[in-house]
N, C-alpha and C positions, 0 to 999 in steps of 0.2 A: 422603443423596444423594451421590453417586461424585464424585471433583473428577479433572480432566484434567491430566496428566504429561507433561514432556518424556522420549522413552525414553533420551537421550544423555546422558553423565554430564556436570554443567556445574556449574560456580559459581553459588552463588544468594547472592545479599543478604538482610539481614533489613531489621525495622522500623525499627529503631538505624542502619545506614547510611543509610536514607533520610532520617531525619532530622538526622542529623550533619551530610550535602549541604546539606539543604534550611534548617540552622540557621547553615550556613559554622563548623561547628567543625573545625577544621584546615586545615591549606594544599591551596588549590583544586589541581586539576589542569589546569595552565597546555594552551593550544592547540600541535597541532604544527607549524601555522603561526602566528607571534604576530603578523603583517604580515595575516592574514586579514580583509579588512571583515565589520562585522558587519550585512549589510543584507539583505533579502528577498531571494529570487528576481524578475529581470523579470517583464514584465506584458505578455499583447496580450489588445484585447476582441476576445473569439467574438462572430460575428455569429448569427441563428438561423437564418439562410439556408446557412449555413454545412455546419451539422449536421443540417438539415432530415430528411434522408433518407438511408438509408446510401447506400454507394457503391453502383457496379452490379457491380465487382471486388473482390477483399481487401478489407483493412479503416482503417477510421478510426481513427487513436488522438487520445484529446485530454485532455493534461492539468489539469485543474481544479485544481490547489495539492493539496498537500499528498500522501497516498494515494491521490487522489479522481481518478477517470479516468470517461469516456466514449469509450467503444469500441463502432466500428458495423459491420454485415458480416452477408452473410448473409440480408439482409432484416431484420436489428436491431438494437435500439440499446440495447444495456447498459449499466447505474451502476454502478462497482466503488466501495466507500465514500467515499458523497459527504457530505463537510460542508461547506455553505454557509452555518454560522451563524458568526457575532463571536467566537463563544470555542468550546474546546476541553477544555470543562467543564462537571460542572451546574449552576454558578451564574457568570455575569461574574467572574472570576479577572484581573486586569489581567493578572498576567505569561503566562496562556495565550490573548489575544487576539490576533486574527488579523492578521498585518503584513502580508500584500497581499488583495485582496480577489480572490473568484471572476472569471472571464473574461465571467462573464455570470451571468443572473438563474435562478430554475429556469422562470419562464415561458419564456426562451427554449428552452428543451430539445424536443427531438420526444419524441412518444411513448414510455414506456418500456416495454420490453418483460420488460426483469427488473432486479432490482439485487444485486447478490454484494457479499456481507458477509465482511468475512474475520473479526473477530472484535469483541468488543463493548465495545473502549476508545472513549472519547471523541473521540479523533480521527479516529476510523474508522465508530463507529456514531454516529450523529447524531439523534435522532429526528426533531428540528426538521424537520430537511430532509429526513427518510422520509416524516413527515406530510404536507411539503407537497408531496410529487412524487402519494403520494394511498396510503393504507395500502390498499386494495386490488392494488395493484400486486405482482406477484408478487417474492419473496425469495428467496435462496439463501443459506444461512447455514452456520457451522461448525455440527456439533455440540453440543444440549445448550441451546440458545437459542431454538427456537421457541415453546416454553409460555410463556415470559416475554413474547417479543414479541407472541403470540397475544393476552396480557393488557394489554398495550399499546393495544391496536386493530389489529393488524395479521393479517389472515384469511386471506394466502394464502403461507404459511411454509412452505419445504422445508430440512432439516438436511441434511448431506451430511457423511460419516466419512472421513478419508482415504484415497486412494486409489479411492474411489467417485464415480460420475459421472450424469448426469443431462442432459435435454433442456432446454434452457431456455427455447429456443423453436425452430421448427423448423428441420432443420438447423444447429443450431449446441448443440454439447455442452459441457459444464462438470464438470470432475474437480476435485473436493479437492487438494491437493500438501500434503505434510509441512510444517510448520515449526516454530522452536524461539522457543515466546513464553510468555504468561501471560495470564489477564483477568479482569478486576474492574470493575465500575462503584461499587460500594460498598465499607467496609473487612469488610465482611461476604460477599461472594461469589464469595472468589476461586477460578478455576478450575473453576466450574459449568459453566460452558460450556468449549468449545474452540477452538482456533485454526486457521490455516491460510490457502494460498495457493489460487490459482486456476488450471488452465490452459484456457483455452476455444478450441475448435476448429470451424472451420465454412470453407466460400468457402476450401478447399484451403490453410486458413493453421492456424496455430498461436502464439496468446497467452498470455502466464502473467506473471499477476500475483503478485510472491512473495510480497506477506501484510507484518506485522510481525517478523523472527526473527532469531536471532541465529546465529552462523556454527554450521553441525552437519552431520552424516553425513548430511541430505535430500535437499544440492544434486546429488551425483552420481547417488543413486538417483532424483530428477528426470527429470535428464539423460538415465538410463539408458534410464528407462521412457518419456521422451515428446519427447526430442530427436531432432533439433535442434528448437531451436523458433525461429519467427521471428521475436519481437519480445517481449521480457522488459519488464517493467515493476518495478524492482529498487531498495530502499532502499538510503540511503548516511546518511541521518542520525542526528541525536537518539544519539548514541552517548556521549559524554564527561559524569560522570567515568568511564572502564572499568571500573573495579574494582565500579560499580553495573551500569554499564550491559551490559557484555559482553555475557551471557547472554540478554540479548531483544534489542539491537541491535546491526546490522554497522556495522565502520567502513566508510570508504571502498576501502579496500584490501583487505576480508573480502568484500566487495559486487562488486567485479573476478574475487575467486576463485568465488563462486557464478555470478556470469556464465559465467566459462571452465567450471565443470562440470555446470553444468546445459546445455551447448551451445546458448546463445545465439547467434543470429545478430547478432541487432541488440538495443539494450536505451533506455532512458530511465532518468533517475535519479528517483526520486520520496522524498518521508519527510523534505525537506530545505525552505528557503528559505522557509514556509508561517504553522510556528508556532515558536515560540522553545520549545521541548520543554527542553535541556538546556542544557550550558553552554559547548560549542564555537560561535565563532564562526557564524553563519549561511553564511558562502561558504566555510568553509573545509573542507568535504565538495567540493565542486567544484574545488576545487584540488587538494586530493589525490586526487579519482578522477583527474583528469589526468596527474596525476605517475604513478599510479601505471599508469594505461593507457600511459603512455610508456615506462615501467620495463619494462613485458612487450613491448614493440613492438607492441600494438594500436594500431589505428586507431583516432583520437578519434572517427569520427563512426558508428563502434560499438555505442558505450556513451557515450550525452550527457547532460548537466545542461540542459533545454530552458529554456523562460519559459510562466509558466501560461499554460493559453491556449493553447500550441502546437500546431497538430496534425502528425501523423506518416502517411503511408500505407503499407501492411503490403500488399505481394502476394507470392501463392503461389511460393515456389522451384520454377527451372527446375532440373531433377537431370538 
């Protein structure tokens, strides 16, 4: 079986630095803010009245912690990688439990119409919580992943290659987008599947969810191809120590330049406040996207660090 490649030339880690990290053999890689608290992202409950139905204009964004979004429009209401379970692994791991909890319950959810997978780590694919939205429910996944999931329970799987796009429901289309990551759920499967981001189109707007990746040549051919877009959904976490993490995650200030070239209009910060992934402080992604949205003379309210829970509304640009 074929395993999946980054095409850009990048630093890669081996087994030995994860485990050196993960055993504190050497000196850590202190924060570039050392004043950063280390505390969750805020918290508001979604009501289910709320989300009941999409809008009757643009769209809904709302974030669920962590990757995890609900976005509505169109007449639909789509899951971009929802995890609503306690940990962020296959077995309760204390240090990858969850530091603030979902906005709400999956019963409160309306209807779902599909759910986009961008790729099949733990913090993004969840079964738990596939199972219980109902494995019937329609899938849109990277590349390379539906035979597995198929053997899971799950009967109504669509892959999608980058660059290639698909209906997801009516009116409202869903394209692959490039990114630069890796996946494995076992220390046996890495790279079976593929990765990627999402851009979905419908109700005269334009969404792109940018997946797991790390800074690469995608952002601008993004941009090129599907810009502007209205409303970016763009990590800023899980990045520190770099010399591991680089190569699948942005910093905060890598996460500003894919904003600027993929032509965002507006963005949310997501991949932060959720799960304690690595070993930068928790808030100290939201400080430095600040600093660094300051440093370009962007407007903070831009590109924001919200509170799960939050929703955003996306309407179509007057040109």
């Amino acid at each position: 079986m074929s395993r999946f490649t980054n095409p850009w030339p990048h630093d890669a880690h081996r087994v030995a630095d994860i485990l050196r990290w993960k055993l504190a053999i050497g000196a850590p890689e202190p924060p570039l803010i050392e004043s950063a608290p280390d505390t969750p992202a805020d918290w508001l409950a979604l009501a289910a009245w709320d989300i009941a139905a999409p809008p009757e204009a643009g769209w809904r964004v709302v974030w669920l912690g962590h990757a995890s979004f609900l976005v509505q429009g169109a007449g639909a209401s789509i899951l971009i990688d929802p995890v609503f379970s306690d940990h962020c692994a296959p077995f309760p791991v204390p240090s990858l439990r969850r530091k603030v909890r979902p906005p709400c319950s999956i019963g409160d959810l309306p209807r779902i119409d599909a759910v986009l997978l961008t790729h099949s780590h733990y913090d993004h694919l969840d079964l738990k919580t596939l199972r219980a939205i109902g494995s019937a429910t329609p899938v849109i996944i990277a590349e390379g992943h539906s035979a597995w999931l198929g053997k899971k329970g799950f009967s109504n799987v669509r892959e999608l290659p980058w660059q290639k796009s698909l209906e997801a429901a009516p009116g409202v289309t869903v394209t692959a987008t490039p990114a630069q990551h890796f996946t494995a759920r076992t220390p046996f499967d890495g790279n079976r599947g593929h990765w990627c981001g999402f851009l979905i189109g419908g109700a005269g707007c334009a969404l792109w969810h940018a997946g797991d990746s790390g800074w690469c040549g995608a952002f601008r051919e993004i941009g090129g191809r599907h810009g502007p877009i209205d409303f970016g959904m763009i990590p800023i976490g899980a990045y520190n120590p770099r010399r591991i993490m680089k190569a699948m995650h942005m910093s905060p200030e890598e996460a500003v330049r894919a904003f600027e070239e993929t032509s965002c209009r507006r963005a949310v910060a997501m991949h932060w406040g959720t799960f304690a992934l690595t070993d930068e402080p928790m808030r100290e992604p939201v400080l430095r996207l600040a600093r660094e949205l300051k440093r370009k003379n962007l407007a903070p309210d831009r590109f924001v660090a919200g509170r799960v829970g939050e929703i955003w509304q996306v309407m179509p640009s007057v040109t």
